[in-house]
PyMOL Python script that loads the backbone (N, CA, C, O; Angstrom):
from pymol import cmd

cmd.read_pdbstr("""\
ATOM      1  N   UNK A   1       0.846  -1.162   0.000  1.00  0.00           N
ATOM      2  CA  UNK A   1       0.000   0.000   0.000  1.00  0.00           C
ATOM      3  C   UNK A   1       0.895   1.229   0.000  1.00  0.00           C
ATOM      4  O   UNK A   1       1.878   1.222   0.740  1.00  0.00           O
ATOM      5  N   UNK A   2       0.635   2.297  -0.777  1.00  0.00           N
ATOM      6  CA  UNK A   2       1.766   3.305  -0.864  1.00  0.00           C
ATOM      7  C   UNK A   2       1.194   3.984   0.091  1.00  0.00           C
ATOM      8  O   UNK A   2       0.087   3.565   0.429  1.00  0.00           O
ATOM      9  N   UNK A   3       1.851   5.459   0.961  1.00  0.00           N
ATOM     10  CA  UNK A   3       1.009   5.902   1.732  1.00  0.00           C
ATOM     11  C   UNK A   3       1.535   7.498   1.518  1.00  0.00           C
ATOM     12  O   UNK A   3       2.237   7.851   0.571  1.00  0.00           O
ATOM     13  N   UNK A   4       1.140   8.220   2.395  1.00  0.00           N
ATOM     14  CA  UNK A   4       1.342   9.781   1.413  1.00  0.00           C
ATOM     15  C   UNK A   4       2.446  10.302   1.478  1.00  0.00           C
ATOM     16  O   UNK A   4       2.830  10.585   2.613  1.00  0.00           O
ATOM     17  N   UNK A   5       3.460  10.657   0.183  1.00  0.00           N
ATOM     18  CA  UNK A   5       4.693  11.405   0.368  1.00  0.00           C
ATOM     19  C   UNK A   5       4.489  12.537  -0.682  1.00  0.00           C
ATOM     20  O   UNK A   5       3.384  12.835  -1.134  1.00  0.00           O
ATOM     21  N   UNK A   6       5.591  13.106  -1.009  1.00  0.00           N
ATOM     22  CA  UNK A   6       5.382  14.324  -1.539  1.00  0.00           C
ATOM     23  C   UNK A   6       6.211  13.781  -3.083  1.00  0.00           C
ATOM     24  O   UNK A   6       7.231  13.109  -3.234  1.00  0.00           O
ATOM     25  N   UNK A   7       5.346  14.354  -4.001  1.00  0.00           N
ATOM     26  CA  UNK A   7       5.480  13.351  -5.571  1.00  0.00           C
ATOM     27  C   UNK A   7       5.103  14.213  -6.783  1.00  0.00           C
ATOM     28  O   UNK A   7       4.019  14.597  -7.223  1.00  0.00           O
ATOM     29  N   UNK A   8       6.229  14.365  -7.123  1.00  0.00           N
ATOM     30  CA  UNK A   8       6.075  15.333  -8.876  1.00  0.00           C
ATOM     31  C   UNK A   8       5.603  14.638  -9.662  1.00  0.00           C
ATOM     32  O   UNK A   8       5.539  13.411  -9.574  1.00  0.00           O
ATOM     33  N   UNK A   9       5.031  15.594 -10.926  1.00  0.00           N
ATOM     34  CA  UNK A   9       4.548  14.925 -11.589  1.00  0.00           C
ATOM     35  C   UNK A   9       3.509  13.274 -11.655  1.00  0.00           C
ATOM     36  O   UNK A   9       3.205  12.605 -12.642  1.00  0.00           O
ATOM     37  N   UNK A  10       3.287  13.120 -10.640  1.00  0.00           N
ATOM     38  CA  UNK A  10       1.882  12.145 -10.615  1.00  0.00           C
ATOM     39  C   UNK A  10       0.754  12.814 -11.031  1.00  0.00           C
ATOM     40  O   UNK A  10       0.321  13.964 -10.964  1.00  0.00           O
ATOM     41  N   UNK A  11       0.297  11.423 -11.620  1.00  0.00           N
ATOM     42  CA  UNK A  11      -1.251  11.616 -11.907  1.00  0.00           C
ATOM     43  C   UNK A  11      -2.118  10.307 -11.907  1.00  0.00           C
ATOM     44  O   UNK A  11      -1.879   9.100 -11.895  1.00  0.00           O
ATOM     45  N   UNK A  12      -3.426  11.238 -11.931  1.00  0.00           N
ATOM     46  CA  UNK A  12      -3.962  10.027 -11.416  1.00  0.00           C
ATOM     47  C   UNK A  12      -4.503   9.729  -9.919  1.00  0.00           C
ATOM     48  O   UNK A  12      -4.790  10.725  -9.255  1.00  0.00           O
ATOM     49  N   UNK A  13      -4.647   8.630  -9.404  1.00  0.00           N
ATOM     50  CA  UNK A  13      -5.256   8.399  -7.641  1.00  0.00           C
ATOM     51  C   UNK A  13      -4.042   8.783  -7.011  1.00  0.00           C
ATOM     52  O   UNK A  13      -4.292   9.347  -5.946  1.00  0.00           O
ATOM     53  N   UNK A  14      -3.097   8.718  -7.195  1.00  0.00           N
ATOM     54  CA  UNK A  14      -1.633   8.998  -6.507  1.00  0.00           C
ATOM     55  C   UNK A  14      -1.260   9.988  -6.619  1.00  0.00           C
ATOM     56  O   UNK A  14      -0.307  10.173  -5.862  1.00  0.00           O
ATOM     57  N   UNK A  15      -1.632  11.264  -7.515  1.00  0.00           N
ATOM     58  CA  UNK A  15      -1.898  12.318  -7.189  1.00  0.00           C
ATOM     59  C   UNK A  15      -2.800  13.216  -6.364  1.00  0.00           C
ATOM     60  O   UNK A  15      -2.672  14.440  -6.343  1.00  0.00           O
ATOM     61  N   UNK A  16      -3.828  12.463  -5.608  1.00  0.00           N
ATOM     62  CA  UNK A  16      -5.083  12.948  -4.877  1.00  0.00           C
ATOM     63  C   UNK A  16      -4.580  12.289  -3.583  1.00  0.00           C
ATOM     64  O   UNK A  16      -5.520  12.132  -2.804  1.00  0.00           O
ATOM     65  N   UNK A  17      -3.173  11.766  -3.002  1.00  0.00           N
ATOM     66  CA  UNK A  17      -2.845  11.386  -1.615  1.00  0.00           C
ATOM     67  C   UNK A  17      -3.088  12.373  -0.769  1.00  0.00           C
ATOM     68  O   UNK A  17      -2.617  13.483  -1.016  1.00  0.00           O
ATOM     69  N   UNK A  18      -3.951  12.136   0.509  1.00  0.00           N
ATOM     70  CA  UNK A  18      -4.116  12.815   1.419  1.00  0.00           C
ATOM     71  C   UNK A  18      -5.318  14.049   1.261  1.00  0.00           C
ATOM     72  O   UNK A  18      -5.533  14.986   2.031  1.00  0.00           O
ATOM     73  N   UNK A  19      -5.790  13.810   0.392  1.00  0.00           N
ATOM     74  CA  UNK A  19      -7.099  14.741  -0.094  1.00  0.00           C
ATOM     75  C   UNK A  19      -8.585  13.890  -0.048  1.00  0.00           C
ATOM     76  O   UNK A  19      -8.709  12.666  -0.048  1.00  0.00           O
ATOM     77  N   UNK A  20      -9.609  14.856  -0.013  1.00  0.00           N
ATOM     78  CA  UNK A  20     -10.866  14.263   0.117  1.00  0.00           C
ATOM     79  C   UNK A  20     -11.686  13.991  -1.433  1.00  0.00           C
ATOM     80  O   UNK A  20     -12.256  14.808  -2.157  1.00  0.00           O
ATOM     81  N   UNK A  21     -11.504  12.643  -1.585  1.00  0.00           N
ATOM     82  CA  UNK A  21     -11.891  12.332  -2.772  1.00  0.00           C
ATOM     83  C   UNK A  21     -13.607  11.521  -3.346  1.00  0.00           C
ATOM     84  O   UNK A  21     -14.450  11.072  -2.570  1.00  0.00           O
ATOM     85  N   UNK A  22     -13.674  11.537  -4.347  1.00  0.00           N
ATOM     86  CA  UNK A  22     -15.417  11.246  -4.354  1.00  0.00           C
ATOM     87  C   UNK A  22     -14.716  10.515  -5.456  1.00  0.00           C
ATOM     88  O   UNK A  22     -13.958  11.096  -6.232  1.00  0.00           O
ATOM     89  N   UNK A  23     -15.142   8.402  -5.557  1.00  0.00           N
ATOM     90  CA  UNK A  23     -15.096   7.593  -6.253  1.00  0.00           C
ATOM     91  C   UNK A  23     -16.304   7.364  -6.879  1.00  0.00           C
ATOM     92  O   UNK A  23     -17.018   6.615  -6.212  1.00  0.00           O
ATOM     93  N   UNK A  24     -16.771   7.718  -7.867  1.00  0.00           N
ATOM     94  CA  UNK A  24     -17.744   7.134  -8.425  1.00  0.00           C
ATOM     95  C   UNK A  24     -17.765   5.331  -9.098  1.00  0.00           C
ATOM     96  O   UNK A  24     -17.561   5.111 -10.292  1.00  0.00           O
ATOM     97  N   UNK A  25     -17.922   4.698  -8.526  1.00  0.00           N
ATOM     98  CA  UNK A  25     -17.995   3.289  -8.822  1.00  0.00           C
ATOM     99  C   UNK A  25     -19.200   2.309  -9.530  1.00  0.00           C
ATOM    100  O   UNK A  25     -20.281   2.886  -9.658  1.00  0.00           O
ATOM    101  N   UNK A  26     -19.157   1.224  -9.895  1.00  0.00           N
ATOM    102  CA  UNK A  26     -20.293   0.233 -11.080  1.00  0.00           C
ATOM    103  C   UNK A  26     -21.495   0.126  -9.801  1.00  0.00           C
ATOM    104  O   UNK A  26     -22.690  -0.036 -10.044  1.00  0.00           O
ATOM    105  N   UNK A  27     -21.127   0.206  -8.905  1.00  0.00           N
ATOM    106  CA  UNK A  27     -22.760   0.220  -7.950  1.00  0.00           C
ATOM    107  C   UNK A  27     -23.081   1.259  -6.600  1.00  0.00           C
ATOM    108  O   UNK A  27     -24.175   1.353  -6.045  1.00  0.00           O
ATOM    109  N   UNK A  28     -22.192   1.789  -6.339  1.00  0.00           N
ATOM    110  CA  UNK A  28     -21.852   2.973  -5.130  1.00  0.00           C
ATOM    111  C   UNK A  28     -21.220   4.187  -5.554  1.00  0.00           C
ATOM    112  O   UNK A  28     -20.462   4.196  -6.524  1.00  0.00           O
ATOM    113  N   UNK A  29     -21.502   5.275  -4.843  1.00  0.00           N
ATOM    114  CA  UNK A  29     -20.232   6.706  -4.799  1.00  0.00           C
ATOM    115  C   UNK A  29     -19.595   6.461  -3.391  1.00  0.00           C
ATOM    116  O   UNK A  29     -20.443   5.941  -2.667  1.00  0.00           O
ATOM    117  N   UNK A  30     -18.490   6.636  -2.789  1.00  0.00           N
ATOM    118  CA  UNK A  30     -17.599   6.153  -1.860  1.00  0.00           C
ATOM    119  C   UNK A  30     -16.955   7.767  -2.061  1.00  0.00           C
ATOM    120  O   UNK A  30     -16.794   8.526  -3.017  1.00  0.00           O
ATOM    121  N   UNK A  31     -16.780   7.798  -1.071  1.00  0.00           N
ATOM    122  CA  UNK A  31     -16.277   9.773  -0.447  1.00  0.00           C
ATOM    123  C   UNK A  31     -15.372   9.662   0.963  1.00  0.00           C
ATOM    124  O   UNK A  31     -15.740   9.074   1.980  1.00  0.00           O
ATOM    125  N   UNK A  32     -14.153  10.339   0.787  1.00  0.00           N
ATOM    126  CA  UNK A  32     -13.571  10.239   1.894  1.00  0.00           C
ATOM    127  C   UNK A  32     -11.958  10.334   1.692  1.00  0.00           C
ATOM    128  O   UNK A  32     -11.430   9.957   0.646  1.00  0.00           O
ATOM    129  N   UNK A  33     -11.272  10.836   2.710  1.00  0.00           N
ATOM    130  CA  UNK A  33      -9.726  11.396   2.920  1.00  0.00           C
ATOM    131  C   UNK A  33      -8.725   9.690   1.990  1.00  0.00           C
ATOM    132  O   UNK A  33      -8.748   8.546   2.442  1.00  0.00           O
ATOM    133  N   UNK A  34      -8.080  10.100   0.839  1.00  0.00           N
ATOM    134  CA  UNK A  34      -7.434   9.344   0.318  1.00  0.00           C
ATOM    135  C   UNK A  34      -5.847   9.002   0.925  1.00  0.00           C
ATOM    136  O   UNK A  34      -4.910   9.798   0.973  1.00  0.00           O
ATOM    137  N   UNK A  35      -5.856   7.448   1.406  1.00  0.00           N
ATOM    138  CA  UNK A  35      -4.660   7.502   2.535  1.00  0.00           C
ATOM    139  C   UNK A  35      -3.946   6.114   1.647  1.00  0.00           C
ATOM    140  O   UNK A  35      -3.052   5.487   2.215  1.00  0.00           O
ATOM    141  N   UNK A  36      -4.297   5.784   0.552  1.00  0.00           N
ATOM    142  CA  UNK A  36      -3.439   4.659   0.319  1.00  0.00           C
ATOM    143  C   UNK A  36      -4.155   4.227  -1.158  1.00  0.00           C
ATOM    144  O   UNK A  36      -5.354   4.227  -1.439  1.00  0.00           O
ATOM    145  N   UNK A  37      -3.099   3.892  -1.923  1.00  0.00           N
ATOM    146  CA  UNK A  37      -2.904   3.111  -3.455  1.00  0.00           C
ATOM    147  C   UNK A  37      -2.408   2.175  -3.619  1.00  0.00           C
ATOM    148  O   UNK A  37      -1.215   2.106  -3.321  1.00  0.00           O
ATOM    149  N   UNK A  38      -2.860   1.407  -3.983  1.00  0.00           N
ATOM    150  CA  UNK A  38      -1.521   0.108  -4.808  1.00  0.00           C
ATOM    151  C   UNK A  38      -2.833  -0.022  -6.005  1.00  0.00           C
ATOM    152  O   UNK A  38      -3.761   0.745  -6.262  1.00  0.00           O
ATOM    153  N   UNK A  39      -2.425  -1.373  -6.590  1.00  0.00           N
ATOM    154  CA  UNK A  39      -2.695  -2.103  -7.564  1.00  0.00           C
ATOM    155  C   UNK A  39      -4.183  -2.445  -8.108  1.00  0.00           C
ATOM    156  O   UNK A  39      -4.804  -2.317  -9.163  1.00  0.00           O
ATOM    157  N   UNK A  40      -4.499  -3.149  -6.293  1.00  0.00           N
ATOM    158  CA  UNK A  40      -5.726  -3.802  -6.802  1.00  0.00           C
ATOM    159  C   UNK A  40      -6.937  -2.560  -5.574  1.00  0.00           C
ATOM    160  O   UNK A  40      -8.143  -2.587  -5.821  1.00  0.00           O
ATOM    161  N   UNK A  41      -6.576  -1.893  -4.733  1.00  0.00           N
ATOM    162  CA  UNK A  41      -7.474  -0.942  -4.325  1.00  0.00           C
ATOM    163  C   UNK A  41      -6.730   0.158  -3.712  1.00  0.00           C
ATOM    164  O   UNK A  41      -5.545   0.469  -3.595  1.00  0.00           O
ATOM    165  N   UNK A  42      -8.148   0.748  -3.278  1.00  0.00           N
ATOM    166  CA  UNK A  42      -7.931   2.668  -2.757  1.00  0.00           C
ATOM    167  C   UNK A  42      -7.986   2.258  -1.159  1.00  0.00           C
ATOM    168  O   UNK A  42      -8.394   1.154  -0.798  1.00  0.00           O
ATOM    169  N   UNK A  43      -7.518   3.296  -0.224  1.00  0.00           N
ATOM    170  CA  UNK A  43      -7.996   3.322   1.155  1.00  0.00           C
ATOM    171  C   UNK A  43      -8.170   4.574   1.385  1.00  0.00           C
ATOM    172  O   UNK A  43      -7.443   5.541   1.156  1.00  0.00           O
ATOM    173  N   UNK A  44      -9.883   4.427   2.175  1.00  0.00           N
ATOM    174  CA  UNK A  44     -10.385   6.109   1.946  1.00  0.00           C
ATOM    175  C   UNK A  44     -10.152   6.091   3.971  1.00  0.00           C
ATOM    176  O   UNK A  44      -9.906   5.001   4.488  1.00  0.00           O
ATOM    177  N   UNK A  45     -10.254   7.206   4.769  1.00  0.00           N
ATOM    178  CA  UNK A  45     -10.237   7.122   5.667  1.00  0.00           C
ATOM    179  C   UNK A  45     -11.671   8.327   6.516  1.00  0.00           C
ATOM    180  O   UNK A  45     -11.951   9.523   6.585  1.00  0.00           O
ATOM    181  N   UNK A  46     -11.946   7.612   6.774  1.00  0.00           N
ATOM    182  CA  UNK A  46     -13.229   8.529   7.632  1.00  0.00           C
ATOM    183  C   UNK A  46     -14.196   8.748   6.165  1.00  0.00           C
ATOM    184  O   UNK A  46     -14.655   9.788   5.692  1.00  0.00           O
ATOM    185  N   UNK A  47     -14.282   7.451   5.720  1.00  0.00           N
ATOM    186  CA  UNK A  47     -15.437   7.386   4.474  1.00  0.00           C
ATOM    187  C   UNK A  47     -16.496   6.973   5.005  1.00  0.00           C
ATOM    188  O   UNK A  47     -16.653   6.313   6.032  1.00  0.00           O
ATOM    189  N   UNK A  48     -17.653   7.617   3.853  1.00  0.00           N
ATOM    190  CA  UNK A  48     -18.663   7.707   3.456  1.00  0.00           C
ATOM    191  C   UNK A  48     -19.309   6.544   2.402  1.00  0.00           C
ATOM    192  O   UNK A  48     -18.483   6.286   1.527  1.00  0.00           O
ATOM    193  N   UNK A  49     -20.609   5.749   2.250  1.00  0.00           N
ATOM    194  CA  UNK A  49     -21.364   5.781   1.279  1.00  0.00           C
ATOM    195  C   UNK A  49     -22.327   6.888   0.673  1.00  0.00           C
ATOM    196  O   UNK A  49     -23.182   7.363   1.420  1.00  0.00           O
ATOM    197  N   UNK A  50     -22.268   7.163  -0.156  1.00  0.00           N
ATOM    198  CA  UNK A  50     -23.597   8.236  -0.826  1.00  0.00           C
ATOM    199  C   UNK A  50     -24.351   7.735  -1.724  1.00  0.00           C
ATOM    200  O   UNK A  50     -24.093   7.651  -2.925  1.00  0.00           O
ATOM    201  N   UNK A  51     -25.632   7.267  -0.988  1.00  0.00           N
ATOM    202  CA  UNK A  51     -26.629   7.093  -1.165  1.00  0.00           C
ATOM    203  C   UNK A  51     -27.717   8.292  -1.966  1.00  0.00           C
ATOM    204  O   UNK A  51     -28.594   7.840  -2.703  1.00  0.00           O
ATOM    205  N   UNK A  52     -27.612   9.667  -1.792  1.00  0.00           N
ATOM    206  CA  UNK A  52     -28.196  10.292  -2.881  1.00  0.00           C
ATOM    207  C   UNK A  52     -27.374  11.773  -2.716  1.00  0.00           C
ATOM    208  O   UNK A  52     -27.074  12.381  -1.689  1.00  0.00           O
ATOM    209  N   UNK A  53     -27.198  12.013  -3.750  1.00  0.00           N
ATOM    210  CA  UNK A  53     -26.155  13.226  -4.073  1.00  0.00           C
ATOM    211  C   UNK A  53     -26.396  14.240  -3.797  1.00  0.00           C
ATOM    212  O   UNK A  53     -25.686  14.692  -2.899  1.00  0.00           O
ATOM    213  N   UNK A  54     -27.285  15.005  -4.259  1.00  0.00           N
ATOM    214  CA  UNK A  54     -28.098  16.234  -4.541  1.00  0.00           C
ATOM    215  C   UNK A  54     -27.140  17.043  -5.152  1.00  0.00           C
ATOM    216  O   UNK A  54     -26.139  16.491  -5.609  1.00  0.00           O
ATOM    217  N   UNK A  55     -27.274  18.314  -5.248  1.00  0.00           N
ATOM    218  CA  UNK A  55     -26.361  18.855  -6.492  1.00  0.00           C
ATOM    219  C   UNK A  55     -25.098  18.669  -6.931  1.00  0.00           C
ATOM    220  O   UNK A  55     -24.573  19.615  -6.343  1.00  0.00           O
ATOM    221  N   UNK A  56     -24.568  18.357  -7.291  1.00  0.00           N
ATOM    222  CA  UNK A  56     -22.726  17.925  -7.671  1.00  0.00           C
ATOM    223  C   UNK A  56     -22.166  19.269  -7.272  1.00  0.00           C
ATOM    224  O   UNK A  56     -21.191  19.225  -6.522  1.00  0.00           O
ATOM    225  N   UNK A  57     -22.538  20.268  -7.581  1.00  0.00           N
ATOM    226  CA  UNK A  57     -22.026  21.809  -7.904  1.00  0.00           C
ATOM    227  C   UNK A  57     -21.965  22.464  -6.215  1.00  0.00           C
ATOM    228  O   UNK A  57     -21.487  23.499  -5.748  1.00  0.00           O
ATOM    229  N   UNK A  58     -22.646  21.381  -5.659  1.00  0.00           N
ATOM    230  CA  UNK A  58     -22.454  22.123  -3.977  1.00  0.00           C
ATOM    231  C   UNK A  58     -21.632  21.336  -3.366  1.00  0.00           C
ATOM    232  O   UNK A  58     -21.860  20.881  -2.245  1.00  0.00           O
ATOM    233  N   UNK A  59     -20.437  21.061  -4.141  1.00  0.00           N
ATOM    234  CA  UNK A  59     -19.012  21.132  -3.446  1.00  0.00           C
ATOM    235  C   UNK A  59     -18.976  19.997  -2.633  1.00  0.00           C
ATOM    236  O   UNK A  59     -18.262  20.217  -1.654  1.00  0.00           O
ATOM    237  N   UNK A  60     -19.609  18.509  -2.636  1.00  0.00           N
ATOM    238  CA  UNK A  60     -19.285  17.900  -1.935  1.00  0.00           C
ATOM    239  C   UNK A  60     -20.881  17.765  -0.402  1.00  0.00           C
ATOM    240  O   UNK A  60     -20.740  16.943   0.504  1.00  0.00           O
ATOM    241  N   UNK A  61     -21.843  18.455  -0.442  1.00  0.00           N
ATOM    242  CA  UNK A  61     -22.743  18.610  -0.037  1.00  0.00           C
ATOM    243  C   UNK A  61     -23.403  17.268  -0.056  1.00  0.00           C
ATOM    244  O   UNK A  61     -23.703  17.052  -1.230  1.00  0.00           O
ATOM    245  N   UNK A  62     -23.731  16.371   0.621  1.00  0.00           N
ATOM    246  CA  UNK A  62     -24.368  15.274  -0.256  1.00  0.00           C
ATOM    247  C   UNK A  62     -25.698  15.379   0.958  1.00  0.00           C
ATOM    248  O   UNK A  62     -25.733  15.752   2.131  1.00  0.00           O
ATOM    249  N   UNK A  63     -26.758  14.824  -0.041  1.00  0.00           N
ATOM    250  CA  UNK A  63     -28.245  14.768   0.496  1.00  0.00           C
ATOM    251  C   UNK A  63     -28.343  13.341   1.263  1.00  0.00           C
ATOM    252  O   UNK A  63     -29.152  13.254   2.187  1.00  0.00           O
ATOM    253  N   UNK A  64     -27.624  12.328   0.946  1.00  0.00           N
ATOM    254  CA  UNK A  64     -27.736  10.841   2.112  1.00  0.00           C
ATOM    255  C   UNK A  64     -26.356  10.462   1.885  1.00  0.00           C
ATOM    256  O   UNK A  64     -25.934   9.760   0.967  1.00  0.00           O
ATOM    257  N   UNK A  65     -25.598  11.087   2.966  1.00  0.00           N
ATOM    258  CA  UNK A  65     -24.345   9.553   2.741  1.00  0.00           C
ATOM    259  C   UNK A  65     -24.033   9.224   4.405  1.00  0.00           C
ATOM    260  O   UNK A  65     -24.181  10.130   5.226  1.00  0.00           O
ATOM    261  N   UNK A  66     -23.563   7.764   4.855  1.00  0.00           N
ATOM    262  CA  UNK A  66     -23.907   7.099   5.788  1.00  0.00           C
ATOM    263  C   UNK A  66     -22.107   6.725   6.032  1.00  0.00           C
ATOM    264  O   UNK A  66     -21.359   5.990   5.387  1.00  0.00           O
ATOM    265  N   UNK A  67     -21.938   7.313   6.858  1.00  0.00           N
ATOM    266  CA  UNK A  67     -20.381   7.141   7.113  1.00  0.00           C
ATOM    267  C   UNK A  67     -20.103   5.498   7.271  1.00  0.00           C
ATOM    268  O   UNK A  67     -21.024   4.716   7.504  1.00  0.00           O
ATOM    269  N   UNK A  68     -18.367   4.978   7.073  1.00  0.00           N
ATOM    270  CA  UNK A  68     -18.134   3.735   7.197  1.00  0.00           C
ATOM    271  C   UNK A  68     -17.031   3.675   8.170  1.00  0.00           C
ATOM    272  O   UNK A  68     -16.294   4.618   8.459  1.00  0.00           O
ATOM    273  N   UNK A  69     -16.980   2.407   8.677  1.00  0.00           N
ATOM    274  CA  UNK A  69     -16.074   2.380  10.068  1.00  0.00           C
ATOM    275  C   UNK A  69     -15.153   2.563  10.171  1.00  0.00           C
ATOM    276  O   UNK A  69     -15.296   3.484   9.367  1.00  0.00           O
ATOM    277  N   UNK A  70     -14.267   2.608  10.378  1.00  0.00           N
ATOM    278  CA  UNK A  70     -12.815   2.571  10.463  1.00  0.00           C
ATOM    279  C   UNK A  70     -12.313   3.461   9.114  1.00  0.00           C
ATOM    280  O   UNK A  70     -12.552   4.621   8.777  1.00  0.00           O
ATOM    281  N   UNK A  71     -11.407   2.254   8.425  1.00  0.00           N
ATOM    282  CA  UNK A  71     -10.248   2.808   7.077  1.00  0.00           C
ATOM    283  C   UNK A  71     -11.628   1.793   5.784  1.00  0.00           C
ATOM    284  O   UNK A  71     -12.260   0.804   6.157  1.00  0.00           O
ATOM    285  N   UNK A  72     -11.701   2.186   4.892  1.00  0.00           N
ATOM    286  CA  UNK A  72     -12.643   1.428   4.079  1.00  0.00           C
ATOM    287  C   UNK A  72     -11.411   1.503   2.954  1.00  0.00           C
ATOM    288  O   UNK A  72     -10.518   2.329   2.766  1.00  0.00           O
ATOM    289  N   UNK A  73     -11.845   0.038   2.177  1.00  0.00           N
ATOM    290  CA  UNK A  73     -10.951  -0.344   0.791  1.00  0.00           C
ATOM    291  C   UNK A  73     -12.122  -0.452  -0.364  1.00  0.00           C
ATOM    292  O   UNK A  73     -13.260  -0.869  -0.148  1.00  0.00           O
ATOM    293  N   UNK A  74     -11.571   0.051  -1.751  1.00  0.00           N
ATOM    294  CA  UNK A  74     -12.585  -0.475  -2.655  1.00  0.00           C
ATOM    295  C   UNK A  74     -11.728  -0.424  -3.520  1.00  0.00           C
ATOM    296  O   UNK A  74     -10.684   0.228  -3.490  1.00  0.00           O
ATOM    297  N   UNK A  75     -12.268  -1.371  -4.655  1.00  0.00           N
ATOM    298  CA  UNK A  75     -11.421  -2.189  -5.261  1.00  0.00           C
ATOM    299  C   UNK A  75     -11.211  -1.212  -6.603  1.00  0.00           C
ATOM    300  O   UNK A  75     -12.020  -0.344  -6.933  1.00  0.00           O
ATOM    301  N   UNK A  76     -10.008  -1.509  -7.292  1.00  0.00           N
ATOM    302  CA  UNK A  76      -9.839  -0.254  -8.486  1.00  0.00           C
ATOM    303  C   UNK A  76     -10.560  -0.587  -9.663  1.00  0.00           C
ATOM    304  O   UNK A  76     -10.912   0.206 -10.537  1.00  0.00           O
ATOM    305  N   UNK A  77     -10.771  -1.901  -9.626  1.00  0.00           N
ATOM    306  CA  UNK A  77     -11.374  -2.378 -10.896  1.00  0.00           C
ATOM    307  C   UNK A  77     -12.351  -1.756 -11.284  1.00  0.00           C
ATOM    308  O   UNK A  77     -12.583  -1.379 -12.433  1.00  0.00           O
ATOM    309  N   UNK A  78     -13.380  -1.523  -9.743  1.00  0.00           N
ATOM    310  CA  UNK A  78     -14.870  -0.852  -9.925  1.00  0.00           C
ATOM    311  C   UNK A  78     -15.170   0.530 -10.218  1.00  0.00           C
ATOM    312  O   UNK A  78     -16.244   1.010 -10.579  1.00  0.00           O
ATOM    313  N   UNK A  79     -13.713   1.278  -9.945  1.00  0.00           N
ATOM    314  CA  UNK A  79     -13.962   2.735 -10.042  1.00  0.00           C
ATOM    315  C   UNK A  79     -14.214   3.035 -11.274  1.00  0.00           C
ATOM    316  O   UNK A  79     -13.535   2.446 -12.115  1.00  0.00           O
ATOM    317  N   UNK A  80     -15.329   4.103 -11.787  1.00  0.00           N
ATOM    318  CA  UNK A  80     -15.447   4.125 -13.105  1.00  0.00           C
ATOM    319  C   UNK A  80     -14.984   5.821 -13.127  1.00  0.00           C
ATOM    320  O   UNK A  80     -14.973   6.281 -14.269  1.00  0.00           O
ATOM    321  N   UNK A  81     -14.638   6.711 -12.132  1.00  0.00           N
ATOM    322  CA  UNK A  81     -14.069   7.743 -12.190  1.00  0.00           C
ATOM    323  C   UNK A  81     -13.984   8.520 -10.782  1.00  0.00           C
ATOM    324  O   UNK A  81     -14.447   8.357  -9.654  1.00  0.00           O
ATOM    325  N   UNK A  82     -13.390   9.186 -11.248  1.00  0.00           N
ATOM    326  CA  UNK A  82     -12.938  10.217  -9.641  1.00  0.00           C
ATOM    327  C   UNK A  82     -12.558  11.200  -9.419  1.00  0.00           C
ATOM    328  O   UNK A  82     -11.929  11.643 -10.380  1.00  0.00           O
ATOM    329  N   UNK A  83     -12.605  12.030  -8.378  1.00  0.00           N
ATOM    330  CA  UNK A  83     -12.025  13.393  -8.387  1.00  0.00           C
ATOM    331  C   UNK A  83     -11.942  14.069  -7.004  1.00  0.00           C
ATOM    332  O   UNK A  83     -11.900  13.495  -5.916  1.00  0.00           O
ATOM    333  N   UNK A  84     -11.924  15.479  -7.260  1.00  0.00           N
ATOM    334  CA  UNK A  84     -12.166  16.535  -5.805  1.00  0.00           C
ATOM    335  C   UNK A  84     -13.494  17.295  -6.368  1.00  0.00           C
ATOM    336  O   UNK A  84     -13.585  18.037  -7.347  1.00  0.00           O
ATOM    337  N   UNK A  85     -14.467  16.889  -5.468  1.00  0.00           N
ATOM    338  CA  UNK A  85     -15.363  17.915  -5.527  1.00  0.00           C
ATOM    339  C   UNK A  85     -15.370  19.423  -4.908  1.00  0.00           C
ATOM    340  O   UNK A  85     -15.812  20.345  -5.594  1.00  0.00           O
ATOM    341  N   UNK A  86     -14.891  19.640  -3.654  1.00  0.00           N
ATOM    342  CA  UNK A  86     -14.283  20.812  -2.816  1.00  0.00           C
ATOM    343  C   UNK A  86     -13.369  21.300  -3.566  1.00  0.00           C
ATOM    344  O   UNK A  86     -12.696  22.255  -3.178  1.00  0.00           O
TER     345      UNK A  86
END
""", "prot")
cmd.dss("prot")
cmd.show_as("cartoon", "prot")
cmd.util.cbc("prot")
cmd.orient("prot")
């Protein structure tokens, strides 16, 4: 698992280390402080499910999301995109 250092020129999930990121995935959105990369998944920390969005444009605002325990992993295969909404 890589974990956050300071890195030129990355791009990509390994450029978003240590930032609050929104995964849009094939059956969930997953939201939360990006603390780790490798291969086969992400580790979000003090994540979220979001269950219903409400505007995209309000910065991360979400209308249902249901926090998850601890450190949560999801797998890279499923991500179908990602970013910083804030």
């Amino acid at each position: 698992m890589k974990k956050i250092i300071e890195c030129e020129d990355s791009e990509g999930l390994v450029s978003l280390l240590g930032e609050v990121i929104t995964l849009f995935c094939m059956n969930y959105i997953y939201t939360g402080k990006l603390v780790g990369v490798n291969d086969t998944c992400v580790k979000l920390e003090k994540a979220s499910v979001v269950y219903e969005t409400g505007p995209l444009n309000d910065g991360g605002a979400w209308k249902d999301a249901q926090s998850l325990p601890g450190y949560w992993y999801v797998a890279t295969p499923t991500i179908e995109s990602f970013g910083k909404l804030k």
